[in-house]
TIKOL-474851 format. One record per residue (C-alpha): residue number from 1; residue in three letters; x, y, z. Coordinates in Angstrom, 3 decimals, always signed. Example, Ala and Ser with C-alpha at 12.3 -4.5 7.8 and 13.67 -1.06 7.14 Angstrom:
# residues 2
1	ALA	+12.300	-4.500	+7.800
2	SER	+13.670	-1.060	+7.140
# end
This chain:
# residues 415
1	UNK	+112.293	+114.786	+87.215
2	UNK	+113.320	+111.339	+86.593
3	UNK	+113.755	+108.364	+88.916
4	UNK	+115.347	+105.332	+89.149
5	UNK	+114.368	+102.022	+90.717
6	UNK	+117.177	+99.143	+91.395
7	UNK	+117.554	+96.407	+93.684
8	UNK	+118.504	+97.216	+96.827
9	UNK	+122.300	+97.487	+98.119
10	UNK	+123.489	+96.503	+101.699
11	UNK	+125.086	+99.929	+102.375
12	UNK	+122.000	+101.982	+100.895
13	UNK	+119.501	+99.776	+103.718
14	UNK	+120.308	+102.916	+106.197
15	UNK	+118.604	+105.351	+103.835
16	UNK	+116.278	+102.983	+102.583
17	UNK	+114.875	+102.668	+105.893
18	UNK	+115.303	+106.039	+107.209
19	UNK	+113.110	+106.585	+104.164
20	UNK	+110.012	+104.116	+104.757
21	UNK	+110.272	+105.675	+108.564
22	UNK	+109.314	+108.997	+107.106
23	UNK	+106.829	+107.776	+105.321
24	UNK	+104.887	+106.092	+108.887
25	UNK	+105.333	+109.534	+110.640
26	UNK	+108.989	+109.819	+110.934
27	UNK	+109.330	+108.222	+114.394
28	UNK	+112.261	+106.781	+114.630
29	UNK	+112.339	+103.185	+115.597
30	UNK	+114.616	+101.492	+118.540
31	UNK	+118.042	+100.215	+117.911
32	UNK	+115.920	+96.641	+118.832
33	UNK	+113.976	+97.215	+116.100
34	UNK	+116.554	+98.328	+113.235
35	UNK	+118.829	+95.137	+113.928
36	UNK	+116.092	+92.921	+113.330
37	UNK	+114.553	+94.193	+110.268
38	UNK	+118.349	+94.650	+108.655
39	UNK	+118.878	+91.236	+109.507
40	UNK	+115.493	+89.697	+107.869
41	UNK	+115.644	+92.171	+104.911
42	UNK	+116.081	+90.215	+101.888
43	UNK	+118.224	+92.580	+99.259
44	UNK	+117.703	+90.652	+96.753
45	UNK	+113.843	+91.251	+96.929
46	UNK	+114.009	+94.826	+98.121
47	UNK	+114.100	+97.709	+95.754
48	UNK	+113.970	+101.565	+95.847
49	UNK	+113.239	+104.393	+93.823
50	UNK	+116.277	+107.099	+93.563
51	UNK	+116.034	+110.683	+92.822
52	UNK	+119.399	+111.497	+92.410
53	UNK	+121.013	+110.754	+96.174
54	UNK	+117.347	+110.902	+97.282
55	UNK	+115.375	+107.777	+97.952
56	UNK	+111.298	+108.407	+97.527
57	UNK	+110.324	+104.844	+97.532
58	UNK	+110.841	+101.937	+99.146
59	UNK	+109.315	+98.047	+99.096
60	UNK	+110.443	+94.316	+99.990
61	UNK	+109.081	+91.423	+99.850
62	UNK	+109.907	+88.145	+102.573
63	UNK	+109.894	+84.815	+101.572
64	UNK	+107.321	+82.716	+103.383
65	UNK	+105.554	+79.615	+103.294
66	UNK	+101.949	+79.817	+104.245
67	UNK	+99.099	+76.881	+104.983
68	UNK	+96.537	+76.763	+102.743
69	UNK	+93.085	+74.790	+102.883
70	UNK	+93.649	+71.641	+103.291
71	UNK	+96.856	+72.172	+105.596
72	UNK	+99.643	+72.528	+102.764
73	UNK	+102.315	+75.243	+102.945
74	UNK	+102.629	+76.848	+100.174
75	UNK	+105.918	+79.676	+99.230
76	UNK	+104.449	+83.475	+98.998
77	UNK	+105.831	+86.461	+98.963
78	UNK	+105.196	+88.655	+101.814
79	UNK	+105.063	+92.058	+100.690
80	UNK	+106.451	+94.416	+102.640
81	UNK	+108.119	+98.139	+103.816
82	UNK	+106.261	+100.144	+101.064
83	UNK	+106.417	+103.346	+100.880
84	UNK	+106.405	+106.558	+98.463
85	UNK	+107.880	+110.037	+99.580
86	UNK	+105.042	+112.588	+99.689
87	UNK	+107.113	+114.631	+97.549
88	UNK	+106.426	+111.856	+94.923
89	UNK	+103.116	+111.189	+94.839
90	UNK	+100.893	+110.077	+91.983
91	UNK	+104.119	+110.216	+89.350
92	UNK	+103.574	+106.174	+89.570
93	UNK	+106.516	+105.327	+92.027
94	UNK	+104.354	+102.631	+93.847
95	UNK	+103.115	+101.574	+90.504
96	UNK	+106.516	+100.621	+88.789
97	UNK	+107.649	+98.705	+92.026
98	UNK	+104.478	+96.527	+92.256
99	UNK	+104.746	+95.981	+88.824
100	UNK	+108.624	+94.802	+89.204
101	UNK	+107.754	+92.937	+92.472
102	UNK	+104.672	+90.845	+91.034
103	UNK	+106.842	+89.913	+87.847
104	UNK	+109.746	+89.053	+90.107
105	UNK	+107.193	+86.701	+92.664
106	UNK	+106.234	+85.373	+89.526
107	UNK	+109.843	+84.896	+87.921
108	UNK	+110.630	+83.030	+91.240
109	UNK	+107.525	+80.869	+91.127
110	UNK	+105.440	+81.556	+93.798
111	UNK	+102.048	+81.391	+93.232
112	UNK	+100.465	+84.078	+96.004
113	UNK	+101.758	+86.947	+97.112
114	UNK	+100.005	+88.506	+100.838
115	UNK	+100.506	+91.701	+102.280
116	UNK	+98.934	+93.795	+105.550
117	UNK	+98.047	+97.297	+104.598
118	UNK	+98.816	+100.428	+106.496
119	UNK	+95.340	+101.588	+104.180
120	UNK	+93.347	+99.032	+102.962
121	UNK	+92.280	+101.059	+99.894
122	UNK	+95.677	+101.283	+98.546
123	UNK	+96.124	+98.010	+96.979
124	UNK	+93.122	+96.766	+95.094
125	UNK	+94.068	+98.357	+92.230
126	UNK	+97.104	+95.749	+91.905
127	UNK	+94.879	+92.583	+92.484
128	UNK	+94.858	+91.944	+96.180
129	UNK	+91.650	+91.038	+98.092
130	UNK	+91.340	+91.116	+101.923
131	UNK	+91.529	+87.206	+102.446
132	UNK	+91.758	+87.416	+106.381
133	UNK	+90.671	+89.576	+109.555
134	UNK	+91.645	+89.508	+112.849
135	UNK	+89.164	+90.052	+115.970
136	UNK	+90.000	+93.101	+118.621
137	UNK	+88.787	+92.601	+121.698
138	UNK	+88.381	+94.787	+125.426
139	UNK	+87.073	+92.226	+128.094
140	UNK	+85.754	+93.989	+131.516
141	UNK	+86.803	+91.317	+132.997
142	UNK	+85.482	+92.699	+135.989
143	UNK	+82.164	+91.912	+135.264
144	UNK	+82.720	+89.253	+132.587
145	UNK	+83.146	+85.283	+133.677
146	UNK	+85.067	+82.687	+132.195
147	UNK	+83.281	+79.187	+132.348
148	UNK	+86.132	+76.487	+131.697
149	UNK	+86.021	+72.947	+130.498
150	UNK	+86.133	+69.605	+132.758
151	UNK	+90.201	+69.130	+133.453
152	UNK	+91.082	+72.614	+133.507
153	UNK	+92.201	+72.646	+137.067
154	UNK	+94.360	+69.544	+136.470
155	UNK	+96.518	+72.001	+134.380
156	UNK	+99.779	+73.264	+135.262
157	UNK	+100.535	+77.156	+134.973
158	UNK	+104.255	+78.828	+135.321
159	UNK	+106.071	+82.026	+135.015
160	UNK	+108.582	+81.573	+132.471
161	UNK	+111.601	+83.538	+131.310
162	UNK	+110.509	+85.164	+128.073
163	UNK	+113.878	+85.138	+126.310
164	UNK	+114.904	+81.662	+127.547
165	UNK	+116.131	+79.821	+124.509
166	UNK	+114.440	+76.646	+126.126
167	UNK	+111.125	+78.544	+126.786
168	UNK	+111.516	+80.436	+123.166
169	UNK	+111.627	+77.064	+121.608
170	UNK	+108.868	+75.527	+123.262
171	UNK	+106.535	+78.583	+122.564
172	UNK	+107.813	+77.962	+118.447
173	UNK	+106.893	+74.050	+118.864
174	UNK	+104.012	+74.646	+120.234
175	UNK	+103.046	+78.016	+117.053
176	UNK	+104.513	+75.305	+114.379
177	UNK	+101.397	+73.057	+115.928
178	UNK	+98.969	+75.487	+114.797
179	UNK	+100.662	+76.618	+111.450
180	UNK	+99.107	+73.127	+109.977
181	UNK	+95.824	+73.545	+111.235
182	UNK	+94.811	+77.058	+110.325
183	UNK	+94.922	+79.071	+106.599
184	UNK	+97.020	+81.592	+106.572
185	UNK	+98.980	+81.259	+109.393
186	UNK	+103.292	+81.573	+108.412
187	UNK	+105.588	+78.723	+109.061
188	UNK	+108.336	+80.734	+110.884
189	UNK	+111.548	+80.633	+108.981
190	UNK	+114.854	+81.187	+110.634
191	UNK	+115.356	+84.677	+112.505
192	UNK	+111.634	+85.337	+112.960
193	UNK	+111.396	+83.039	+116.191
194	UNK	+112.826	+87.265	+117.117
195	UNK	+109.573	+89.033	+116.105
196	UNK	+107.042	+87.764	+118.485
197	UNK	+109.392	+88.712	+121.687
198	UNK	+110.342	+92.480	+119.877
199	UNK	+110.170	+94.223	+122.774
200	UNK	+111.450	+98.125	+123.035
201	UNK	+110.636	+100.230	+126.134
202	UNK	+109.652	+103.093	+124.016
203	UNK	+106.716	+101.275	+122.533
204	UNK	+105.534	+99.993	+126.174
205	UNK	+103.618	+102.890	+127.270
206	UNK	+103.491	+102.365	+130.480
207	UNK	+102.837	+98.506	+130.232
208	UNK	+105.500	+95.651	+131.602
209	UNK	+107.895	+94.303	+129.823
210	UNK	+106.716	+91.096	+128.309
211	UNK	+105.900	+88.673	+130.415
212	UNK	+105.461	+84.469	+129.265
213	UNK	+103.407	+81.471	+131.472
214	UNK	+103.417	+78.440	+130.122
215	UNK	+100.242	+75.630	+130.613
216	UNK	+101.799	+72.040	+131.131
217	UNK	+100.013	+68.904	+131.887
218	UNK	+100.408	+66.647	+135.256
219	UNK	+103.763	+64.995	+133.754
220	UNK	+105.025	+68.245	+132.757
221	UNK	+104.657	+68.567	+129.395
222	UNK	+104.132	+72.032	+127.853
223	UNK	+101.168	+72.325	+125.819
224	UNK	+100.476	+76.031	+125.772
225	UNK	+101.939	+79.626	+126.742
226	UNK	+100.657	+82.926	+126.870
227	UNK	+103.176	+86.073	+126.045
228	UNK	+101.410	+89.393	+127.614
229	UNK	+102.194	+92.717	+129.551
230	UNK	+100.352	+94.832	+132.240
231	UNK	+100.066	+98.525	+132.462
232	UNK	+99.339	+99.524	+136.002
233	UNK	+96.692	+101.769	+136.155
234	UNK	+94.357	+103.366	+139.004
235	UNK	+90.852	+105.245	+139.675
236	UNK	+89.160	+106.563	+142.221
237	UNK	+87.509	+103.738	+143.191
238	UNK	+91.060	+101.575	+143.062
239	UNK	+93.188	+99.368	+140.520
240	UNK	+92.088	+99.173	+137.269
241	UNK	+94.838	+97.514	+135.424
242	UNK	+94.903	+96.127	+131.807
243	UNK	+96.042	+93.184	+130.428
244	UNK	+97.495	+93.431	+126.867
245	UNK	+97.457	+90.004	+125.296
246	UNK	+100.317	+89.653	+122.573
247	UNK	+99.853	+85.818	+121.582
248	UNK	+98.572	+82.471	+123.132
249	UNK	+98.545	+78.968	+121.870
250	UNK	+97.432	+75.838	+122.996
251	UNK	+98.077	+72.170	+121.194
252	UNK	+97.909	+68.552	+122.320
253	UNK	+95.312	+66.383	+123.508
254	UNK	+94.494	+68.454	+126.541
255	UNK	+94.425	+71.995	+124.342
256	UNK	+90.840	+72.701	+125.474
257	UNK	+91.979	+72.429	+128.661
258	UNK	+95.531	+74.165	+128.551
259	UNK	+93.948	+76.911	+126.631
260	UNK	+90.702	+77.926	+128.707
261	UNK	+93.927	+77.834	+132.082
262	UNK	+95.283	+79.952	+130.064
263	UNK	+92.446	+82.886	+130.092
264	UNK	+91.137	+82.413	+133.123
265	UNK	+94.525	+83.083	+134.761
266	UNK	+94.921	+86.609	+132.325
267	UNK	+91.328	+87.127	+133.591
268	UNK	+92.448	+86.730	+136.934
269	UNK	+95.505	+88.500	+137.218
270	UNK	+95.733	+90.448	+140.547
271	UNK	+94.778	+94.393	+140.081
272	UNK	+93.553	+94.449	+136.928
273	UNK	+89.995	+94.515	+135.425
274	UNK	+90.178	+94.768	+131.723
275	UNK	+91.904	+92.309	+129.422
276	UNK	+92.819	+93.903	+125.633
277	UNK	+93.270	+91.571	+122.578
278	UNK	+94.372	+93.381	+119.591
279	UNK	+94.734	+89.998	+116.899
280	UNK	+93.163	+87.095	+117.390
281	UNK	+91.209	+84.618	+115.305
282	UNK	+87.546	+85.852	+114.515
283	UNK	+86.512	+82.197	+115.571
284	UNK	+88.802	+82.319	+118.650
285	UNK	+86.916	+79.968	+121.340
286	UNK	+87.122	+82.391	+123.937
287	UNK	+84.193	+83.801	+122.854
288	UNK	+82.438	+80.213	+123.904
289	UNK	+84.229	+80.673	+127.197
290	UNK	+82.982	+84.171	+128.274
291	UNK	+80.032	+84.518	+130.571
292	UNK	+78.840	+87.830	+128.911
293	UNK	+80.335	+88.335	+125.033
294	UNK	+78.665	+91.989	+124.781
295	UNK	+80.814	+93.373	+127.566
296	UNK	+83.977	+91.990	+125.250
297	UNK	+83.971	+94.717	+122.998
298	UNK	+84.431	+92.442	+120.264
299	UNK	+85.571	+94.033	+116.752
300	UNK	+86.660	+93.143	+113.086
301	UNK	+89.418	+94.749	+111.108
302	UNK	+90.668	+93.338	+107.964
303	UNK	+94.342	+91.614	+108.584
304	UNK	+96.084	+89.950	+105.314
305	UNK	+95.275	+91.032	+102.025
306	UNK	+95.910	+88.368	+99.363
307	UNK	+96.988	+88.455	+95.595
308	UNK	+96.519	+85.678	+93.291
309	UNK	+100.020	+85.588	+90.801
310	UNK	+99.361	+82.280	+88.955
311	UNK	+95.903	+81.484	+89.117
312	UNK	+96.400	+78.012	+88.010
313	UNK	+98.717	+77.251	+90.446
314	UNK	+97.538	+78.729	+93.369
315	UNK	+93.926	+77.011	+93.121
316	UNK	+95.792	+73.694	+92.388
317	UNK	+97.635	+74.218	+95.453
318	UNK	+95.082	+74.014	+98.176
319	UNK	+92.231	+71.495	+98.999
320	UNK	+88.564	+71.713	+98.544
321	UNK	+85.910	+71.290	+101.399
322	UNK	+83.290	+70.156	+98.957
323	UNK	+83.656	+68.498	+94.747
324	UNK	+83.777	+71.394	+93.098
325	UNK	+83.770	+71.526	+88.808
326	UNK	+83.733	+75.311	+87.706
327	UNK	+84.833	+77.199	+85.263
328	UNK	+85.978	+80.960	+86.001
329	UNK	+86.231	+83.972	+84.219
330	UNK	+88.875	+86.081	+85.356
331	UNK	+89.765	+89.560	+85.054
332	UNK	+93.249	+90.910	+85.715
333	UNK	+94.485	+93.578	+84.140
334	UNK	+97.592	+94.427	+86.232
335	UNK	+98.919	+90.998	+85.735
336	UNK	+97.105	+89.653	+82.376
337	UNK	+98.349	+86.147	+82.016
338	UNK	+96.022	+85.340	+84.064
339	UNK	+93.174	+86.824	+82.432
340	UNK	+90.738	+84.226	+80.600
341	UNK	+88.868	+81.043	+81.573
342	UNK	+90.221	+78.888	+84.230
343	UNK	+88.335	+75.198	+85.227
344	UNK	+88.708	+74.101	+88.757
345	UNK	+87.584	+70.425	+89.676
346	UNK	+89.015	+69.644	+92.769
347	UNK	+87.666	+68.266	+96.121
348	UNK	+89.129	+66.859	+99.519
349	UNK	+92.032	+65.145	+98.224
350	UNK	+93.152	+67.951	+96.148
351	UNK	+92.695	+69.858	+92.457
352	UNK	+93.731	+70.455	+89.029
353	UNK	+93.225	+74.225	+87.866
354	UNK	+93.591	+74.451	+83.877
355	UNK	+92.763	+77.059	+80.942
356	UNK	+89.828	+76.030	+79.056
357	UNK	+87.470	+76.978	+76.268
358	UNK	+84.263	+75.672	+77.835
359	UNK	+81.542	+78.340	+79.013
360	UNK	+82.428	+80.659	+81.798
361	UNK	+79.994	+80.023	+85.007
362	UNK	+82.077	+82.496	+87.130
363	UNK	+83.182	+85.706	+86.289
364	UNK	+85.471	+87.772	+89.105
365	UNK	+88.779	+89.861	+89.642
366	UNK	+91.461	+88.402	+90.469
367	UNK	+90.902	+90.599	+93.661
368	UNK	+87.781	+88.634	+94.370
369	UNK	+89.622	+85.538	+93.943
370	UNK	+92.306	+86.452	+96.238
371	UNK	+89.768	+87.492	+98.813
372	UNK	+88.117	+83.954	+99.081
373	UNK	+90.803	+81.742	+98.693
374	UNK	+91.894	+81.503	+102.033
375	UNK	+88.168	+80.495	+102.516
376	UNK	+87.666	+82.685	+104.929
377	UNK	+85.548	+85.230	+103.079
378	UNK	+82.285	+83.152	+101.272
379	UNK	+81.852	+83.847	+97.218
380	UNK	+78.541	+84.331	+98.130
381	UNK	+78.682	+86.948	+99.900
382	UNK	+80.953	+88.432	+97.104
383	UNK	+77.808	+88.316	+94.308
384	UNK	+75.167	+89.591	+97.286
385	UNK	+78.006	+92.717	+96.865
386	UNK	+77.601	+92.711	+93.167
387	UNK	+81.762	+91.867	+93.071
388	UNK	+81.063	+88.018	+91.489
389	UNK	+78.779	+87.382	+88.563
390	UNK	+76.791	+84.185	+88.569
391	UNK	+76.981	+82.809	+84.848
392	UNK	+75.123	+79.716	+85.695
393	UNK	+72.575	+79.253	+88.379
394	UNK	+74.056	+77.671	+91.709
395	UNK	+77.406	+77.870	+90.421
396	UNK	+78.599	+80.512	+93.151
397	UNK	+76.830	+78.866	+95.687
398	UNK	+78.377	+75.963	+95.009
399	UNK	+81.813	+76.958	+94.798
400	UNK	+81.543	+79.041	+98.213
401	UNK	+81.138	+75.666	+99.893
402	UNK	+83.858	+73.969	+98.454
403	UNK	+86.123	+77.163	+98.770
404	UNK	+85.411	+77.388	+102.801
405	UNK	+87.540	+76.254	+105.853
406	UNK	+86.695	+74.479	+108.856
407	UNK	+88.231	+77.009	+110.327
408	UNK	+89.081	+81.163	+109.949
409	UNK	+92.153	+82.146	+108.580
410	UNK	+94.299	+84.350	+110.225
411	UNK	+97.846	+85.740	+110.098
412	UNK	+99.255	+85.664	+113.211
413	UNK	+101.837	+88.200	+113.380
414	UNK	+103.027	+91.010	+110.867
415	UNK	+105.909	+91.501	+109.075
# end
């Protein structure tokens, strides 16, 4: 049998999609949900693979800009919508479109491509390393206290239409705030303001539609929202509702304040006793907040994963916490112009990545590289794992200082 795989056309997106459906379990999605992803889809970074009339693959890729250490946003392709027909598997269908997308993300200049994975195994093969995770959370909050900051009460809270195109816009000024002050969080481009209020009543089970309340000082300024639904749901004993958080942000001088209001109203919303969290940051401060953390039900699951394209580029594109002067040794076999010897001497103020002939003190995957560059996962921790080598002593401890961030990366929302 052979196969074909071209860009993708405008009036093949139909089958395309029907196709990558199949592939997640062949439940159909809403009529909400096909608008929206026809109208982000970017043809000209989508492609298939065609068996005769038959599509058995499918992948895309978004154009993003993403913060880096040191608060720059850098362009990245975010992989997406891949899928092989299980009637194609292992005849190297996902192979031949990652190999066409990374030379095309390359082609176009961006230096990192990122990608969530429906099975985290899938992809290391193709250089990416998980760079970010996201915390999961269940909160009896029944039983489990929320002890706020001085100010708190002076703080504002209000029901707020979630659709509004005032209220929308507020929520995005406020998200744009923390896209500069976190790794790996995605500057929202035009049209994906739409993704954080998807909505469809299929999807609900049993839960509200989504509900906004917005956290404004004593002149009324907004300076943070929460955007969550609540399934009803009873016992013997009485209501025993759950909250499901979907996103909440806080920024200004008062953010402490704005953002501990905001939890201790979902804690306290009237007949419920469980609050559910399913991404948030795995420093998120509400874990300072809580009277009793081991009743939160607090979790890890890996969230981005990221794939160095131009090494040179991409370490020359973010800041350092600490002077760092390394050389690396870098393996990468699906994309080899980046194999070789790489020196990085870069600090606060920024870097300068080049080949070099000098000894390696490093040696890594790419995949290695991808997984720390974010700073989120140490290099240190890496070698304890046997997936860094130490060439010269303290050179990996070294370098996992000046590779961390004040604060954890995280992606905020899929795509």
């Amino acid at each position: 049998m052979t196969t074909e795989l071209r860009v993708l056309a405008p009036a093949e997106w139909d089958t395309w999609y029907a196709t990558l459906e199949r592939a997640f379990g062949g439940v159909e999605e809403s009529k909400e949900e096909h608008a929206l992803w026809r109208d982000l889809t970017e043809f000209d970074r989508s492609v298939g693979v065609w068996d005769g009339e038959a599509c058995v693959g499918t992948a895309g890729a978004f154009s993003f800009r993403m913060t880096v250490p040191g608060g720059a946003e850098l362009p990245v392709a975010g992989v997406t919508m891949v899928s092989v027909a299980a009637t194609h598997r292992r005849r190297g269908v996902l192979t031949s479109m990652m190999r066409r997308q990374l030379d095309d993300v390359r082609a176009r200049g961006e230096a990192v491509a990122v990608l969530t994975a429906s099975e985290p195994m899938i992809y290391g093969r193709f250089g990416y390393g998980v760079g970010t995770f996201e915390m999961r959370a269940g909160i009896d909050t029944a039983r489990v206290g929320i002890a706020v900051p001085e100010g708190t009460d002076d703080i504002r809270l209000r029901y707020a239409p979630v659709t509004d195109e005032v209220v929308r816009n507020t929520c995005e000024e406020i998200y744009a705030r923390a896209v500069a002050g976190r790794p790996g969080m995605l500057a929202r481009q035009p049209g994906w303001e739409r993704v954080p209020l998807l909505d469809p009543e299929k999807d609900r089970d049993g839960a509200s539609a989504l509900q906004c309340v917005l956290a404004s000082d004593a002149e009324g300024t907004v300076l943070g929202f929460a955007r969550f639904r609540v399934k009803p749901e009873w016992s013997a004993a009485g209501a025993d509702g759950v909250v499901l958080l979907d996103d909440l942000e806080a920024a200004g001088p008062y953010a402490p304040q704005a953002y501990a209001a905001l939890w201790r109203f979902l804690f306290g919303i009237d007949l419920t006793s469980r609050l559910t969290a399913l991404n948030r940051p795995s420093d998120d401060a509400w874990q300072h907040l809580v009277t009793d953390v081991r009743r939160s039900a607090v979790t890890l699951r890996d969230s981005m994963h990221v794939r160095l394209v131009d090494v040179g580029a991409a370490l020359e594109a973010r800041t350092y916490r600490a002077p760092v002067d390394v050389v690396f040794e870098v393996e990468d076999a699906f994309c080899p112009w980046n194999e070789g010897r790489w020196r990085l001497t870069g600090d606060a103020k920024g870097a300068v990545c080049a080949r070099t002939a000098d000894p390696a003190e490093i040696a890594l995957s790419v995949r290695e590289l991808g997984a720390a560059y974010l700073g989120g996962v140490p290099l240190t921790g890496l070698a304890a794992a046997g997936r860094v080598r130490e060439l010269r002593e303290g050179a990996v401890a070294e370098a996992s200082v000046a590779f961390g961030s004040d604060v954890a990366p995280w992606l905020a929302h899929g795509f």
